[in-house]
N, C-alpha and C positions, 0 to 999 in steps of 0.2 A: 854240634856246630856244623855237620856236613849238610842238615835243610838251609841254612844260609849260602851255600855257596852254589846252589840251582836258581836261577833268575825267576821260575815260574812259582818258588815258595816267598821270593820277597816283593816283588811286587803287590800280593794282598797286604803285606803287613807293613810294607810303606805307605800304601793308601789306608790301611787302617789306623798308621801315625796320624797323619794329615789331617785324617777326616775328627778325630778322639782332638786336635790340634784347635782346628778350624769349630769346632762345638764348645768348647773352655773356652777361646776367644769370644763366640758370639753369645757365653753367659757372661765374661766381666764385662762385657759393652752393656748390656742391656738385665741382669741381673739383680745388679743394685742402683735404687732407687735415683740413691743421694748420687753416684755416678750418672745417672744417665742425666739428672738437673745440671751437673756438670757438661757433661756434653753438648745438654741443650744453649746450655750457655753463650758455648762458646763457637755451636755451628756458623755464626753469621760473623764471626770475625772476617772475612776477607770481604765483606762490604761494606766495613763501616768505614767512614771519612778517618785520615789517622789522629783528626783530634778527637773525635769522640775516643779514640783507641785507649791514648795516653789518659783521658778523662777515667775510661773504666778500671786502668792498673793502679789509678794513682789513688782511686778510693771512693 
């Protein structure tokens, strides 16, 4: 437990959290398929008029 308490041993393995962090986020965005049709989806929500909005929730 004493390599944890030198700032020069945890600084790589904070950025090795982050980066092992930031790689698992940018596979569930764009890994599965059925998710990313999801996403596509729903990119252009903040232009639509709010009836069409209400039109698309309600079915």
């Amino acid at each position: 437990m004493d390599w944890f308490s030198h700032a020069e041993n945890t600084k790589p393995l904070g950025l090795l959290i982050f980066f092992i962090t930031f790689c698992l986020i940018v596979y569930w965005v764009y890994g599965s398929k059925k998710r990313s049709k999801i996403l596509e989806d729903h990119k252009n929500i903040p232009f639509l008029d709010d009836d069409e909005v209400k039109d698309k929730s309600n079915g």
